[in-house]
C-alpha positions in Angstrom: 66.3 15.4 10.9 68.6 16.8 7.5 66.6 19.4 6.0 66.7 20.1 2.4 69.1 23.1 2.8 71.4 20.4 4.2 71.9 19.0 0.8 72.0 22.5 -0.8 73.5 24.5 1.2 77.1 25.7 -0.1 77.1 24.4 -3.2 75.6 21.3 -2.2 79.0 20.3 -0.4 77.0 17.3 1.2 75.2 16.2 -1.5 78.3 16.2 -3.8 80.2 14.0 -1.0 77.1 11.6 -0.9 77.4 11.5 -4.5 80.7 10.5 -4.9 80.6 7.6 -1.7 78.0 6.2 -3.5 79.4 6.3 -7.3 82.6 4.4 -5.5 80.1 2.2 -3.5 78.7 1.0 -7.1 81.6 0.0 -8.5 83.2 -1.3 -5.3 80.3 -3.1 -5.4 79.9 -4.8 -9.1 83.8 -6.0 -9.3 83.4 -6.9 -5.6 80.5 -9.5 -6.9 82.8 -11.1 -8.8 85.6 -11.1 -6.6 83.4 -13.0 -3.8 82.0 -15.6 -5.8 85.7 -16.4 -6.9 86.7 -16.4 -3.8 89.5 -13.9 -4.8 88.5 -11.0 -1.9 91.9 -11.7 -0.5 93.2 -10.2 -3.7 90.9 -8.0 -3.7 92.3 -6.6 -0.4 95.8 -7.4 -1.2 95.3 -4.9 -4.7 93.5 -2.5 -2.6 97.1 -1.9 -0.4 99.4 -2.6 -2.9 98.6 -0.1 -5.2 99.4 2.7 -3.0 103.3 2.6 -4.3 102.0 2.8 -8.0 100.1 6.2 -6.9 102.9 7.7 -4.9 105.4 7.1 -8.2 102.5 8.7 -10.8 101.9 11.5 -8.5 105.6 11.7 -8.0 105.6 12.3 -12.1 103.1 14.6 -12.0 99.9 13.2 -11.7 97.4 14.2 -9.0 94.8 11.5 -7.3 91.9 10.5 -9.9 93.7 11.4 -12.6 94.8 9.1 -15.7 98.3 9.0 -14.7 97.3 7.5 -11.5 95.1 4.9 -13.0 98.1 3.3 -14.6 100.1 3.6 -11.8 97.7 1.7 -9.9 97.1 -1.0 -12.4 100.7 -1.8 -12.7 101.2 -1.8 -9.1 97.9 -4.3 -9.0 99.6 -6.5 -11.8 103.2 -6.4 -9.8 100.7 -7.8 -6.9 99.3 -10.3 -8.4 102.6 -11.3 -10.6 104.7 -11.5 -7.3 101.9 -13.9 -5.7 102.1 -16.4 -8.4 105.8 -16.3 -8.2 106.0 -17.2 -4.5 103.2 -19.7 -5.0 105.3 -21.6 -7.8 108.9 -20.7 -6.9 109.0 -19.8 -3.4 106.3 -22.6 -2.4 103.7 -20.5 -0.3 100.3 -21.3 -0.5 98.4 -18.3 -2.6 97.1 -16.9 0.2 100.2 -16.5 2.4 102.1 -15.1 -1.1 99.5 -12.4 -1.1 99.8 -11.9 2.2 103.4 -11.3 1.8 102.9 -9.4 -1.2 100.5 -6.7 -0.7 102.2 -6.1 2.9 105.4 -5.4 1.5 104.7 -3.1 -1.3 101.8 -1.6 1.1 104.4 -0.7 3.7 106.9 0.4 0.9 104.0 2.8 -0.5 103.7 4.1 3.4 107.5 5.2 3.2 107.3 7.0 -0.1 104.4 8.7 1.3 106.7 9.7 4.3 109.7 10.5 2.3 107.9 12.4 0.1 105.2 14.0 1.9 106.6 17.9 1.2 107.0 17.0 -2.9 103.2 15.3 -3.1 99.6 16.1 -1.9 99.5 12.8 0.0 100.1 11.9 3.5 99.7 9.1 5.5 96.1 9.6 7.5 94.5 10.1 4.1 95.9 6.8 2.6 93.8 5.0 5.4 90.6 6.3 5.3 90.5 8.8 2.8 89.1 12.4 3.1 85.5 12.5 1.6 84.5 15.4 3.4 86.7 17.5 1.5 85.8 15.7 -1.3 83.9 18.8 -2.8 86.0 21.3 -2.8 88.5 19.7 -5.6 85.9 20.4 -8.3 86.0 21.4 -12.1 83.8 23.0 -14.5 81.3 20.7 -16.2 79.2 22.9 -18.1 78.8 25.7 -16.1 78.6 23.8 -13.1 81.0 22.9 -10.8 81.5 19.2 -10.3 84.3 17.5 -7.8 86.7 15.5 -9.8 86.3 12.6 -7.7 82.9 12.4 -8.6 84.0 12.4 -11.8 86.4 9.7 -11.7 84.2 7.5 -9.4 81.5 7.7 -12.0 83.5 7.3 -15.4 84.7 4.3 -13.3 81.6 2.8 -12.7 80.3 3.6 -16.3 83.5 1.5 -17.6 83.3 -1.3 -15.3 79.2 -1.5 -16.0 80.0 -1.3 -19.8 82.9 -4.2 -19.6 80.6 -6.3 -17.0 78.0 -6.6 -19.6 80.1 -7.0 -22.7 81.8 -10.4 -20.6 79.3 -11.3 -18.3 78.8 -14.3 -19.5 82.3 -15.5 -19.5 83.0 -13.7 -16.3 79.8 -16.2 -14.8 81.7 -19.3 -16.2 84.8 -19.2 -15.6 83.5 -18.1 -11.7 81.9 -21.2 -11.2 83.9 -23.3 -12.8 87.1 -22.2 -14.5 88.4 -25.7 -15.9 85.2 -26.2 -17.9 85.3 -22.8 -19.2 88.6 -23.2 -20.1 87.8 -26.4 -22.0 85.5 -24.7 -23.5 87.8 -22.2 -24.8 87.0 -19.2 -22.8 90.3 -17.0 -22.3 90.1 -17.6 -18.2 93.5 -15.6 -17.6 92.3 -13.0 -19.8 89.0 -12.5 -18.1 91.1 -12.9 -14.4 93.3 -10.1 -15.6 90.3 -8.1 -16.9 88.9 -8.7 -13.1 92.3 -7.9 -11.8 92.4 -5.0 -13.4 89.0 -3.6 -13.1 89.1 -4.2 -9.2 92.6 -1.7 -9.8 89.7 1.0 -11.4 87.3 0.6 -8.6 89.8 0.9 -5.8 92.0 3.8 -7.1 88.5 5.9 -8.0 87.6 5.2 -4.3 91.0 5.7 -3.0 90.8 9.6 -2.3 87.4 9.6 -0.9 87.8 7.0 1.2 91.2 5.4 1.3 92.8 2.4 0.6 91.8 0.2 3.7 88.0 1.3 4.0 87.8 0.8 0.3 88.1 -3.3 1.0 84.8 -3.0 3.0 83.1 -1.4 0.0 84.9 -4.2 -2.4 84.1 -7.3 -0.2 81.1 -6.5 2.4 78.1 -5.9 -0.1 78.4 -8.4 -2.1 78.8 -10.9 1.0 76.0 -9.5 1.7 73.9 -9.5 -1.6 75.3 -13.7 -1.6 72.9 -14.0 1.3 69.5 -12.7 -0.4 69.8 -14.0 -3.5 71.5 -17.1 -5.4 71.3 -15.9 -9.7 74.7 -13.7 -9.9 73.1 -10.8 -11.5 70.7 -10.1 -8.5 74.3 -10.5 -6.0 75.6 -7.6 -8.5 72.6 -5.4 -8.4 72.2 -6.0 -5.0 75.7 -5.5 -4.1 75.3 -1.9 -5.8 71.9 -1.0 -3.9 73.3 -2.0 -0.7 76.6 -0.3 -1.4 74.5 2.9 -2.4 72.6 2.8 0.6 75.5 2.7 3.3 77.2 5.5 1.4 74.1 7.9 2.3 73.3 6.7 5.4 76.8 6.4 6.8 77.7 9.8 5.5 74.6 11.1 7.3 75.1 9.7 10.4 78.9 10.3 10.2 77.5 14.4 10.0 75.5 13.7 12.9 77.5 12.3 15.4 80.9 14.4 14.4 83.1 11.4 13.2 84.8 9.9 10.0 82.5 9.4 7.1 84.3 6.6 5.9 84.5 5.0 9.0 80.6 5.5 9.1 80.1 4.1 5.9 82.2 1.1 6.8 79.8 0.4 10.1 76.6 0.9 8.2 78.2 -1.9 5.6 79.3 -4.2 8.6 75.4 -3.6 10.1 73.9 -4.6 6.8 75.7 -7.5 6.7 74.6 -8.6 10.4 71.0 -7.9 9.4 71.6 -10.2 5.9 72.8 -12.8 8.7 69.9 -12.4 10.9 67.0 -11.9 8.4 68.5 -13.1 5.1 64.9 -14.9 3.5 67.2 -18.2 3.2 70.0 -18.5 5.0 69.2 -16.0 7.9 69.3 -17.1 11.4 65.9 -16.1 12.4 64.9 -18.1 8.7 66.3 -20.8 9.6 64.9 -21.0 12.9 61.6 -20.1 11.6 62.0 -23.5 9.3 63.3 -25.6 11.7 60.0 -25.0 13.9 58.2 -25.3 11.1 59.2 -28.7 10.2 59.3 -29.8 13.7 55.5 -28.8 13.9 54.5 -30.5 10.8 56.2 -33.3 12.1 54.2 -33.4 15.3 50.8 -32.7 12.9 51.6 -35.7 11.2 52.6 -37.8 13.7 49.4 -37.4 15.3 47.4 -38.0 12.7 49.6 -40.9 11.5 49.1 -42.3 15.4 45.3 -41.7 14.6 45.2 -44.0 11.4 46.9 -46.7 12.9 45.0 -46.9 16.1 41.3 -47.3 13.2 43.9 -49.5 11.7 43.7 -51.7 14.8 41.0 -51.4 15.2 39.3 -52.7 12.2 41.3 -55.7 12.4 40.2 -56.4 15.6 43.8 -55.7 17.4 43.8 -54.8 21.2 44.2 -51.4 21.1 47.5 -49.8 23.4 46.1 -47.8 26.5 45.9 -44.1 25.3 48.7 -42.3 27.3 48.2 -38.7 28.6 49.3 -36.2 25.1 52.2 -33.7 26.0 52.0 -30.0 25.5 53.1 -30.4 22.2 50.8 -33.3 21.3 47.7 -31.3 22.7 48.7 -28.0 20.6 48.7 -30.3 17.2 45.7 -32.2 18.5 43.9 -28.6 18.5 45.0 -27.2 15.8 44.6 -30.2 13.1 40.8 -29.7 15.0 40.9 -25.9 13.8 41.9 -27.1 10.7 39.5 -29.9 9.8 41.8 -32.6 10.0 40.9 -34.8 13.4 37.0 -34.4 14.9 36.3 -35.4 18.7 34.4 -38.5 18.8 32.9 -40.4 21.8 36.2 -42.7 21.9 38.5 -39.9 21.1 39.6 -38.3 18.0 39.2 -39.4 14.7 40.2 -38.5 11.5 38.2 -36.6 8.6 38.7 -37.0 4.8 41.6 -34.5 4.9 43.0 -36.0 7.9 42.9 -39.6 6.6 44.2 -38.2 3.5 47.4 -36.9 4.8 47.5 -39.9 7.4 47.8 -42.2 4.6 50.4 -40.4 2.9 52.4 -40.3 6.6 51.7 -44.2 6.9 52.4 -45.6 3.2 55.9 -43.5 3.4 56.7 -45.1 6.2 55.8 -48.4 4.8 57.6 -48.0 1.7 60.8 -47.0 3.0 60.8 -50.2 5.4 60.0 -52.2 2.4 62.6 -50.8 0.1 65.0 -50.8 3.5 63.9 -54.7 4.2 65.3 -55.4 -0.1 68.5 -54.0 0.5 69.6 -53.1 3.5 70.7 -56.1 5.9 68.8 -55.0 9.0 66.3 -57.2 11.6 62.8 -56.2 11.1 62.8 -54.1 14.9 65.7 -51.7 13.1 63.4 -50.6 10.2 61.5 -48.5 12.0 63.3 -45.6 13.7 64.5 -44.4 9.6 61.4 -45.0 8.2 60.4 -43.2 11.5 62.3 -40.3 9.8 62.0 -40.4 6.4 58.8 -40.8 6.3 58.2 -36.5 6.6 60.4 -36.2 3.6 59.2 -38.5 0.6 57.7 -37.0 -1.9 55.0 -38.6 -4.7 57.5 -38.8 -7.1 59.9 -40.5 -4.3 57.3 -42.8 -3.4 56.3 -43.7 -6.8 59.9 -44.5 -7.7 60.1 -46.8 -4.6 57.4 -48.5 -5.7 58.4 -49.5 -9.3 62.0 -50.6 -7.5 60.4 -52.7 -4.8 57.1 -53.7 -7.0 53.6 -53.6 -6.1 53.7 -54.9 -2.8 50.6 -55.3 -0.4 52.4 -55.3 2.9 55.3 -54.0 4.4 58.1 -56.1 5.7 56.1 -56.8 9.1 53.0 -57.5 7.3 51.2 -54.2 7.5 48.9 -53.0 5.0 50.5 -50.3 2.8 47.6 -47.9 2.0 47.0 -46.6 -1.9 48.7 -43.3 -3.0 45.7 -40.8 -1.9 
């Protein structure tokens, strides 16, 4: 569909804007890790707008976008953000969310007017604040070496080399005071320090994305990957690679299809992020929708397998004690699919009376039964119930207790030959 002249064709305009999505998608993507786990994507979002009046006043001094003098005017503007969100928390008694509501909002919409005001004195206007203007991306460029590069490239990737850099130099203190900030403070970790650090680096990443792809679509790229990265994996290092991959990938693909169908690449990118979350939600190994699902049938089929067999062992029970046996009823769909298939699997073998179990079968039967049994004993020592309300827990538990669970049980209750109703409780297999 894109042919390699695509990609080298003048200059390699397209590869060079590809390039530079995806350098901002990286490190959107590792502060964005962080952000999400601390729940702090609000603020992330919140520094994202705010900024903007901090790059309108450096480029009003002379700076141009990705350059130094913009950096610190995007910082400060982040650290005004965050400083007027803990004053209306304490003095002004909003929640913190509300006070960065207000916050970012109001120095958003004052950034919007000095964009306005200005717009003949500075090579900013509003449309490009939103979503940026990667497609032009490449023509800003400077001489690296004989080869010229686009300074948002640049920036985008001294950006990410910084962030990477710091990440790893604090990671570990950046992971604990994430998941719990009162121990790590206790512990003497410098928890405002490594906020501000976040704070600030989340400042870096947005401003490098800022001219490619504004400051609204930049939030996706802060918040969206990672969301998504928290439903594959659960050891923070894998969300943060993750996050970067995933990031990488909607840059390419977005800008692609953006090319394709004649619309905004940033926009683009933005969907493919928003789709990649959906699919994390639907097929996510875990937590995904169609996982869960598949567990939940799972379980409800082991719990049919077992029940059978479980019914099985108790009817030979009976039977060997010489016990009227209860009238065989006619098995449900569900029953016959589980009767066929613990015969597939060498479990139950047809006999002239019916079925009856194997080795295996009896096996796992006896695990079912002495479960069961347990539980009502252990329910029977401390649980004030009439002997007819044992059964519908144990009835449930009974799928879920493990050796160790059972073995524990057993030194609590003792060895016990019967259960509360004077069953035999069978030997651990």
């Amino acid at each position: 569909m894109f042919p390699i002249s695509f990609f080298t064709d003048g200059g390699g305009m397209h590869a060079w804007a590809i390039a530079t999505a995806a350098m901002v998608a990286a490190g959107c993507g590792l502060v964005g890790t962080l952000l999400v786990v601390r729940r702090m994507s609000l603020l992330g979002d919140a520094i994202s707008h705010a900024m903007l009046p901090g790059i309108v006043v450096a480029v009003l001094a002379g700076g141009r976008p990705g350059g130094l003098l913009v950096l610190v005017g995007a910082v400060v503007a982040a650290l005004l953000t965050v400083w007027l969100t803990q004053v209306l928390r304490t003095e002004g008694g909003l929640a913190e969310d509300a006070g960065a509501g207000v916050a970012f909002t109001t120095l958003f919409a004052l950034g919007v007017v000095m964009v306005t005001a200005a717009a003949s004195r500075i090579d900013l206007d509003p449309a490009c604040v939103l979503h940026g203007v990667l497609e032009l991306v490449p023509f800003d460029t400077v001489p690296v070496l004989g080869v010229e590069v686009p300074r948002a490239f640049l920036t985008a990737t001294a950006v990410f080399v910084l962030l990477a850099v710091a990440a790893i130099a604090t990671w570990k203190m950046q992971v604990f005071t994430a998941f719990d900030a009162e121990a790590a403070r206790a512990a003497g970790v410098p928890v405002a320090a490594v906020t501000t650090g976040l704070l600030i680096a989340t400042s870096l990443a947005t401003v490098a994305g800022f001219e490619a792809v504004g400051a609204i679509l930049v939030v996706a790229m802060l918040v969206v990957p990672a969301a998504t990265a928290e439903l594959l994996s659960r050891r923070l290092h894998r969300i943060a690679v993750l996050a970067i991959l995933l990031g990488v990938a909607a840059a390419g693909i977005g800008y692609l299809v953006a090319w394709w169908c004649n619309t905004s690449a940033a926009g683009m990118i933005a969907v493919v992020l928003g789709g990649e979350y959906l699919l994390g939600v639907f097929f996510a190994p875990v937590d995904g929708l169609v996982s869960r699902a598949c567990n939940r049938g799972w379980f409800q089929w082991r719990v049919a397998c077992e029940d059978r067999l479980a019914a099985c062992w108790r009817r030979e029970e009976m039977a060997s004690q010489g016990k009227p046996l209860p009238a065989l009823h006619r098995p449900t769909i569900g029953e016959h699919l589980a009767d066929c298939w613990l015969s597939l699997t060498g479990r139950l073998a047809r006999g002239p009376r019916g079925w009856t179990l194997t080795g295996p079968g009896r096996e796992q039967a006896e695990t079912v039964v002495r479960s069961h049994r347990l539980w009502e004993t252990w329910l029977g020592r401390h649980a004030e119930l009439p002997l007819d309300h044992l059964h519908p827990p144990a009835e449930w538990i009974e799928h879920h207790l493990g050796a160790d669970v059972r073995r524990r049980i057993e030194a609590e209750v003792g060895t016990r030959a019967s259960d509360p109703h004077g069953r035999t409780i069978p030997p651990e297999p």
